[in-house]
C-alpha positions in Angstrom: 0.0 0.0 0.0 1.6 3.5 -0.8 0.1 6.8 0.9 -2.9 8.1 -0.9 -2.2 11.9 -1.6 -6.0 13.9 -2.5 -5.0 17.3 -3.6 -7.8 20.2 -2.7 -6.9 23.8 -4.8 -8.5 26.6 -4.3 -8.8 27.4 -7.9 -11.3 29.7 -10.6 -11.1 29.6 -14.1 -9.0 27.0 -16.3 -7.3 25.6 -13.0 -10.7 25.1 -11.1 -9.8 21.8 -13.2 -7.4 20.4 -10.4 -9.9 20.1 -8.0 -11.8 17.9 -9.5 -9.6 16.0 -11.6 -7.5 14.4 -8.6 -9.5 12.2 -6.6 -9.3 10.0 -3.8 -12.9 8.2 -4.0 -13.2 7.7 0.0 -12.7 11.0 0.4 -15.2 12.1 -2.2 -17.9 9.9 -1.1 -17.6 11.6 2.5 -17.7 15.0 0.4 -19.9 14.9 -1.7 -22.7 12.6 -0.6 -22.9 13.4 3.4 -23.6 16.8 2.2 -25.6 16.6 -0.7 -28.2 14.0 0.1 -28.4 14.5 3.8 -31.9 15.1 4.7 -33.0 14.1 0.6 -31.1 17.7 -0.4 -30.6 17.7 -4.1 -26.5 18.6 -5.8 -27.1 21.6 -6.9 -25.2 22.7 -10.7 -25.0 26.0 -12.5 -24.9 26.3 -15.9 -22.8 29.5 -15.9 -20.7 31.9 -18.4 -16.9 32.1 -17.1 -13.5 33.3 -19.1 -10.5 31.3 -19.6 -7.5 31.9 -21.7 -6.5 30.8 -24.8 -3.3 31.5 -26.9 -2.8 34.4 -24.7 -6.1 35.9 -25.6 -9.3 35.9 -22.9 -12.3 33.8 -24.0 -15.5 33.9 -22.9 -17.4 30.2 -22.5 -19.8 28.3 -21.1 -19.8 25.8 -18.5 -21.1 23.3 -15.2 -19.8 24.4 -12.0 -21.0 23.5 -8.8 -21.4 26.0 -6.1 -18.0 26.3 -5.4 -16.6 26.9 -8.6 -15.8 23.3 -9.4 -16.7 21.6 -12.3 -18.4 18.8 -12.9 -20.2 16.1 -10.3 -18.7 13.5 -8.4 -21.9 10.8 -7.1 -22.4 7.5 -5.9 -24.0 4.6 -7.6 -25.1 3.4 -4.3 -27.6 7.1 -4.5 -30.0 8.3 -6.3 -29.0 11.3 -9.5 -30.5 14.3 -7.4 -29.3 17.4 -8.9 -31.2 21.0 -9.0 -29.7 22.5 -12.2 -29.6 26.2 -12.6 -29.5 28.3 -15.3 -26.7 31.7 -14.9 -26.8 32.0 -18.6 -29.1 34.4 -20.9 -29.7 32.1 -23.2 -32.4 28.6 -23.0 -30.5 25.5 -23.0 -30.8 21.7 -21.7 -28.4 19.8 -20.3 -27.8 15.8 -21.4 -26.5 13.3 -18.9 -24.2 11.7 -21.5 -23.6 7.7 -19.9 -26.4 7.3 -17.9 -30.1 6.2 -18.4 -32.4 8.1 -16.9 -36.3 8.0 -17.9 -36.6 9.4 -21.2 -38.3 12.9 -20.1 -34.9 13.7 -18.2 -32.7 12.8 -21.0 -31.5 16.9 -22.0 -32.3 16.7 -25.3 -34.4 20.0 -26.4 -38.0 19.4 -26.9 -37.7 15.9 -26.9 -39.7 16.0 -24.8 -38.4 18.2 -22.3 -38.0 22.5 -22.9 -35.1 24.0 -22.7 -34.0 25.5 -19.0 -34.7 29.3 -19.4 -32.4 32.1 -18.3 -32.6 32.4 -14.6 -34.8 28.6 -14.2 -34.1 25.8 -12.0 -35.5 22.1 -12.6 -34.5 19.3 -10.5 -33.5 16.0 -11.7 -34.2 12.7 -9.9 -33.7 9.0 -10.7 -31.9 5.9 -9.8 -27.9 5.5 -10.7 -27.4 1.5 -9.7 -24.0 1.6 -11.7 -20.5 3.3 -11.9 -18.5 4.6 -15.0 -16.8 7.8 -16.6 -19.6 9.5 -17.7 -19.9 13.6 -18.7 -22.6 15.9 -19.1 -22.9 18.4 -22.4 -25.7 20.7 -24.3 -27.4 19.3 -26.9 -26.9 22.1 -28.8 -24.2 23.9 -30.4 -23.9 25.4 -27.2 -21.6 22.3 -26.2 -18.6 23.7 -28.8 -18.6 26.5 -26.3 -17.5 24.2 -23.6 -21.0 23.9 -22.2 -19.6 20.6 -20.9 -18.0 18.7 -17.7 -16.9 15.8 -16.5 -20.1 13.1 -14.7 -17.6 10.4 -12.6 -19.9 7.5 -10.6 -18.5 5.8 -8.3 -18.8 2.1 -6.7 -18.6 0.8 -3.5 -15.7 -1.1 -5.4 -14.0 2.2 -6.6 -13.8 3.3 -3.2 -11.9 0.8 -1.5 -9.1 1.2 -4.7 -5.9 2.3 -3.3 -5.1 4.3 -6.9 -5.0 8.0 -7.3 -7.7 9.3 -9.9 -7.2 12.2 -12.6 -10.0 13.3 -14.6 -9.5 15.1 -18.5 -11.9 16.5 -20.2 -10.8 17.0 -24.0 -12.3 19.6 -26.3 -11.7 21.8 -29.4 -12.2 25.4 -29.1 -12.6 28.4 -31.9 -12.4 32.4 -31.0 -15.3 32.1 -33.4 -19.1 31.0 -32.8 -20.5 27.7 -33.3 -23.1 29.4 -35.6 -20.3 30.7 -38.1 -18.3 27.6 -37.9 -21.6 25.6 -39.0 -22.0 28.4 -41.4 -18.7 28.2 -43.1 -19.2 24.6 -43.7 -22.2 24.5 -45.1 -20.8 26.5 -48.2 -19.7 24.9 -51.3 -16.5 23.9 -50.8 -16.2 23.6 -54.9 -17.4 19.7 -55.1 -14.1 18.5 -53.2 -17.1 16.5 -50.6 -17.6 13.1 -50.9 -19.8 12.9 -53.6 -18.2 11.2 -56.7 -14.6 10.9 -54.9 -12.2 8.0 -57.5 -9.9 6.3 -55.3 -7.6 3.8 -56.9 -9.6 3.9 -59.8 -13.3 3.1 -58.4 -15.6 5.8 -59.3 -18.0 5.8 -56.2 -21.1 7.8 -55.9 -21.1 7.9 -52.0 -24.3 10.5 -51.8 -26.6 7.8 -53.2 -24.8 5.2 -50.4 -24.9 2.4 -53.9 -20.5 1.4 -52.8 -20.8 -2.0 -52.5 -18.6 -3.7 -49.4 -17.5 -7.4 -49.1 -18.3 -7.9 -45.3 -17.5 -11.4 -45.6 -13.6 -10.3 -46.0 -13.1 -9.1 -42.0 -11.8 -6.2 -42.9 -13.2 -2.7 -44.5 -12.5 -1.0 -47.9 -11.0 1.8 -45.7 -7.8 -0.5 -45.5 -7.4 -0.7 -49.1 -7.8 2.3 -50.4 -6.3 5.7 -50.6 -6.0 8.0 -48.0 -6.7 10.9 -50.2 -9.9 10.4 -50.5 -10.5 10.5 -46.7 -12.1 13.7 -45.5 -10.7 13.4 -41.8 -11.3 16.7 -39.8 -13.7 18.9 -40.6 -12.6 22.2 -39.0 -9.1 23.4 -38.3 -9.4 24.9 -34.6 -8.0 27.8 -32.8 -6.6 25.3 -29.8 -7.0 22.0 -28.4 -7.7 21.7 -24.6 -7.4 19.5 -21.7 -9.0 20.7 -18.9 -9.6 23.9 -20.8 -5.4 24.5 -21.2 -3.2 23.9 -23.9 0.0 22.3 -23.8 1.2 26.0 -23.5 0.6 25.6 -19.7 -0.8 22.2 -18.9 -2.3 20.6 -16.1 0.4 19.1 -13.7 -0.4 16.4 -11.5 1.7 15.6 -8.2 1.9 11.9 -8.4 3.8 9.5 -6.1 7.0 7.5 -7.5 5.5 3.3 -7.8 2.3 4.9 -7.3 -1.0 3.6 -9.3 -2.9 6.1 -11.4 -6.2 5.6 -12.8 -6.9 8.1 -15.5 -10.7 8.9 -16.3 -10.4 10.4 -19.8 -13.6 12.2 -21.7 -13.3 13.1 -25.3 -15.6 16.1 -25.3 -14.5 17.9 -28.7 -17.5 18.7 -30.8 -15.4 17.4 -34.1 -11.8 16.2 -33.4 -11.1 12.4 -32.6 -7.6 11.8 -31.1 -5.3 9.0 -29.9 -4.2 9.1 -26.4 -0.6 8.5 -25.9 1.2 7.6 -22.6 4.5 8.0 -23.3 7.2 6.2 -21.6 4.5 4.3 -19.5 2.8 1.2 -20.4 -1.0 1.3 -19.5 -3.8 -0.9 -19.2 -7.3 -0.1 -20.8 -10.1 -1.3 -17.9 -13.4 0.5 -19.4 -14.8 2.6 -22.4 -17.4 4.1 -22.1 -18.0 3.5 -18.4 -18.1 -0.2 -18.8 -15.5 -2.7 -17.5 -13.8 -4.6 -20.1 -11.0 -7.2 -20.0 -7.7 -5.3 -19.8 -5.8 -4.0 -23.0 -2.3 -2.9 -22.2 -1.0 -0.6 -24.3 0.8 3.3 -25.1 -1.3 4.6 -27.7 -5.5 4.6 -27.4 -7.9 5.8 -29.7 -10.8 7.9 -28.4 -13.9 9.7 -30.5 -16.1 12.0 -30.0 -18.3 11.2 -26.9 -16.3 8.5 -25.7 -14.4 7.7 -22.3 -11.2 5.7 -21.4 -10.4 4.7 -18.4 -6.6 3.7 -18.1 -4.2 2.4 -15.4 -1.1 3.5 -15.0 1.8 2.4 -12.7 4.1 5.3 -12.0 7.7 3.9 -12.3 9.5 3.5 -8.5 12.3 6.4 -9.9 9.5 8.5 -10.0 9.6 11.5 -13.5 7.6 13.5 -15.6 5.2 11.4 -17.8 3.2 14.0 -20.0 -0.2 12.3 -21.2 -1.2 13.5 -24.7 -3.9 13.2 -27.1 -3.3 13.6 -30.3 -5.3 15.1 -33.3 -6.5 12.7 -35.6 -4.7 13.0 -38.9 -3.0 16.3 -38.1 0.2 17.3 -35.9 -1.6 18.9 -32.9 -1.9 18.1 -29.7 -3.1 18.2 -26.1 -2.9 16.7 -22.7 -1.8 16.7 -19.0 1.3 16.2 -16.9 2.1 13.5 -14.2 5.1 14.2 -12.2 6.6 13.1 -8.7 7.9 15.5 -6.1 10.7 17.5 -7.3 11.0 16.5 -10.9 11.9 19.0 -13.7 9.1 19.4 -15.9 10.2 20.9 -19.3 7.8 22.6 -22.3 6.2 20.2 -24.3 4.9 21.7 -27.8 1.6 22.0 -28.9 2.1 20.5 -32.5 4.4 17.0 -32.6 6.5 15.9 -35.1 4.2 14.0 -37.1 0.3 13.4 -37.9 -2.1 11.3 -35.4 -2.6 8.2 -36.6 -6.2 8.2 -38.0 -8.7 6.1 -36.1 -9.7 2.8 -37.1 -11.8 -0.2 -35.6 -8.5 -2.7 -35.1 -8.3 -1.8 -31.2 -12.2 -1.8 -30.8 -12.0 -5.7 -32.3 -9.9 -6.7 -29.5 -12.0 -5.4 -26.9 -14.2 -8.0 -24.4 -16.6 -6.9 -21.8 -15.6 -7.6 -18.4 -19.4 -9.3 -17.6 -21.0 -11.8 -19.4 -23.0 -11.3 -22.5 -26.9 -13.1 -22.8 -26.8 -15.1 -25.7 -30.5 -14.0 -27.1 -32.7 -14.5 -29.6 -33.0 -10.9 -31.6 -36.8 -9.7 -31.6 -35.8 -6.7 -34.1 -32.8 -6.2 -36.5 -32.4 -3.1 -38.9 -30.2 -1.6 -41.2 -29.2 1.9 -41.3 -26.6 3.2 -43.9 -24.7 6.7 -43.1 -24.3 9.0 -45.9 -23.7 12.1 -47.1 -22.3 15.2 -49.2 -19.2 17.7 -47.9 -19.5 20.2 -50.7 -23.3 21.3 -49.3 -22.4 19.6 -45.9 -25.8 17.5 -45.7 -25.2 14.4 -43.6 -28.3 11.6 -42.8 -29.1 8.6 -41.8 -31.0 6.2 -43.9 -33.7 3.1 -43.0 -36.6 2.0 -41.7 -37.8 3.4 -38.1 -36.4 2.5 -35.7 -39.5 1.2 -34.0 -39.5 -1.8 -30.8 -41.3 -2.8 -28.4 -40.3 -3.1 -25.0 -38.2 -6.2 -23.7 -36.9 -6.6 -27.3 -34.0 -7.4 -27.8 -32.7 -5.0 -30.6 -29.7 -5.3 -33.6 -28.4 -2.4 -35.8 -26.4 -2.9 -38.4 -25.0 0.5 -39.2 -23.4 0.8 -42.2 -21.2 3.8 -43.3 -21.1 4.8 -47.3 -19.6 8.5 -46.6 -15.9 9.4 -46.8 -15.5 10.6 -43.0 -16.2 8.8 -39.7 -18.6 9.2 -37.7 -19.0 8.4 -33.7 -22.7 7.0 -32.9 -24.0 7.6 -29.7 -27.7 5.7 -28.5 -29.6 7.6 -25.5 -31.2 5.9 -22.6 -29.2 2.4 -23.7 -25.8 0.3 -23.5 -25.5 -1.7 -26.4 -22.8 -4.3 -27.2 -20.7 -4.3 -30.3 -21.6 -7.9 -31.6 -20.3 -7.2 -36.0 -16.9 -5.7 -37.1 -17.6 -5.4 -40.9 -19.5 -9.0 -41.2 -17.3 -10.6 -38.6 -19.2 -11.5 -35.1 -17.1 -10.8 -32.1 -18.2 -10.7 -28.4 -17.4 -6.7 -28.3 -17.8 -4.4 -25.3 -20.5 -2.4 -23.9 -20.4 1.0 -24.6 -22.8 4.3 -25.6 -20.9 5.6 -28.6 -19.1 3.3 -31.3 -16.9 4.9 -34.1 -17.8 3.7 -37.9 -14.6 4.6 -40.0 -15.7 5.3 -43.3 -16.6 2.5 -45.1 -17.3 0.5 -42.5 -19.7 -1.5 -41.4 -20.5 -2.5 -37.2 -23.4 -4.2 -35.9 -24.7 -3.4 -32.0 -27.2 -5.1 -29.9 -29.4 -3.9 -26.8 -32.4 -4.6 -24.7 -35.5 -2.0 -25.2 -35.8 -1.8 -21.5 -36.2 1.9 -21.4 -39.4 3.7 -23.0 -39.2 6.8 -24.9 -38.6 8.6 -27.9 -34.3 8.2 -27.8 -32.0 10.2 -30.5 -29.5 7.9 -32.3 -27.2 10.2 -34.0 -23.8 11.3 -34.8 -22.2 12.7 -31.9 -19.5 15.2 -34.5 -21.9 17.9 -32.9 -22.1 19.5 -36.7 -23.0 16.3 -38.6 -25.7 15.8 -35.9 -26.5 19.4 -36.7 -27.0 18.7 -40.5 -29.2 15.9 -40.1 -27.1 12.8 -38.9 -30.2 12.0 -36.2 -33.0 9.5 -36.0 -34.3 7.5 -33.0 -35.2 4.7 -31.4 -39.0 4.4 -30.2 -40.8 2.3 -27.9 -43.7 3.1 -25.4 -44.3 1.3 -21.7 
């Protein structure tokens, strides 16, 4: 057993960070729950406007702080959610609990069926938790690329008696300009350089019309065989990439201790940049995505989308060090991250942009990945196909099929199929699913809330309708959602 170091920092702004990002989980419990659900009192959030800085320039953003300043919650699967969320901002907005499954009217998705939270409102939210996970909270608007977003950690009875120090990053991609002109800028014709009509290695394909045809008995997709220059990877070139809302300019440092054990609780909240997480010098072990327990990867470099979580182990060498923890941009040389670091170490400037591109996501990490728990082998009551298309020179994305309609206790497939020349990350409300398909190839995948479909891919997930309502299934790139990349899954009581 090594000493157990929590550190408490009286912080505002960017660094209000550190307070929640290193956590002991004992001590939190005491924290958080004695206080907030003595007596039945609800957490109380703000949604609130705060500045941080950027590249030397002040911005002003968005953001979840709790009374204090801090960001983000910290609960207790062994309680109920009960949170009063308040609005500080002057615009309406609604908040989604991005992980959990709450009943369907408590989802945060705008009108569906919920209103928005007006300026100055309050509306509680109550409903039972039962499990634990990296989970994060975030508009479902384009209020979310103004960092309307922070980090939802659950723990268990389990993650409390853990002797490991825990550190929490948020990722995101931030512009100086508004989401509105960004979404704006690419919906103009780009002069037909979208997907429509792209010839790589000499196939002609029309991908608007979604007619490609794949070979899914093959195991592998027609991404690996074909030109890169086709690929349409990142949509918008940002202004910075953040951890923790800093830049590598001046990260977040973490006091670790030397042979320590570190688990890092990593959120990918960037509206359109994927990245690959790279731990350097130490070896880590992947234990969840998504808030799910899976058999353990080890590994340095882990791929992580847009609305998905890691969590990753790490044992802090016995000489102790710096050990920065970067995420790099998919396809492009920028990058982000935090620092770990023992007492007295040196810590020297890391740059923002590497030597070389990201490596560009792909599905071969997500086919090695096993869920932790046992998976029912059941019969499927419902299976569709949905195929994901569209056009990058008038920046119209969709989703094509039948409607999603079940009843409940079905047990549900989708076959998602993507036909466009860019990936896309697909998050289910109100539902876990398992991957079961990798391009035509059954595996016994992991349980998770948002897969990624590579372009020209195809991936097949399962799930129980157990949970009534009206629930979005969409892209989460928070512009191709914007453009039409939504439908949704439908079943009443």
């Amino acid at each position: 057993m090594y000493r157990r170091e929590f550190l408490i920092r009286m912080m505002t702004g960017a660094a209000a960070f550190g307070a929640l990002a290193t956590i002991d989980p004992k001590l939190t419990h005491a924290a958080t729950n004695a206080s907030a659900h003595a007596a039945g009192s609800p957490q109380k959030l703000n949604i609130v406007k705060r500045t941080i800085e950027v590249n030397g320039r002040s911005a002003s953003v968005l953001g979840l702080t709790r009374p204090d300043g801090q960001p983000g919650l910290i609960l207790d699967a062994d309680t109920p959610f009960d949170v009063e969320l308040a609005s500080q901002i002057d615009a309406p907005t609604l908040i989604h609990w991005h992980g959990l499954t709450p009943p369907w009217e408590m989802d945060g998705v705008p009108d569906n069926p919920a209103a928005p939270i007006k300026p100055g409102e309050m509306r509680r939210y109550n409903f039972q938790l039962g499990a634990g996970g990296t989970h994060w909270m975030h508009a479902h608007t384009l209020q979310e690329q103004s960092l309307l977003a922070a980090p939802l950690i659950v723990h268990t009875a389990e993650d409390r008696q853990r002797d490991e120090q825990e550190v929490v990053v948020l990722l995101h991609d931030f512009s100086f300009k508004s989401p509105e002109e960004l979404l704006a800028s690419l919906k103009k014709s780009n002069g037909g350089d979208g997907m429509s009509g792209h010839d790589m290695g000499g196939m002609k394909m029309d991908m608007s019309g979604g007619s490609m045809k794949m070979d899914m008995n093959s195991g592998t997709s027609m991404q690996q065989g074909m030109s890169m220059a086709g690929m349409d990877i990142n949509d918008i070139d940002y202004d910075a990439y953040l951890a923790n809302d800093r830049t590598l300019d001046d990260p977040e440092v973490f006091k670790v201790e030397k042979g320590g054990r570190v688990r890092l609780r990593l959120i990918n909240g960037a509206t359109a940049t994927a990245f690959t997480v790279d731990t350097g010098k130490i070896e880590a072990s992947l234990i969840a995505v998504d808030g799910q327990d899976i058999e353990l990867v080890k590994g340095t470099r882990f791929p992580v989308s847009m609305g998905q979580r890691l969590d990753l182990r790490l044992e802090i060498p016995k000489g102790g060090g710096v050990f920065p923890i970067l995420a790099l941009r998919e396809g492009a040389a920028q990058r982000t991250g935090i620092v770990l670091a023992t007492e007295g170490a040196a810590i020297s400037k890391i740059a923002a942009v590497g030597d070389a591109d990201g490596p560009v996501l792909r599905l071969d990490l997500e086919q090695r990945l096993r869920p932790l728990k046992q998976s029912a082998d059941r019969f499927v009551d419902k299976a569709f196909k949905v195929t994901l298309s569209g056009d990058m020179a008038t920046y119209s994305w969709r989703i094509d099929g039948d409607p999603l309609n079940v009843f409940p206790g079905d047990h549900v497939e989708i076959a998602i199929n993507n036909m466009s020349m860019m990936s896309h990350p697909m998050h289910l409300h109100g539902h876990h699913f398992q991957v079961v398909a990798i391009n035509g190839q059954k595996i016994d995948g992991a349980f998770r809330d948002t897969v990624l479909l590579p372009m020209m891919s195809q991936v097949t997930i399962a799930f129980d309708a157990h949970n009534p309502g009206h629930w979005p299934f969409h892209c989460h790139h928070l512009y191709h959602m914007a453009s039409g990349m939504m439908t949704y899954v439908g079943y009443e009581a």
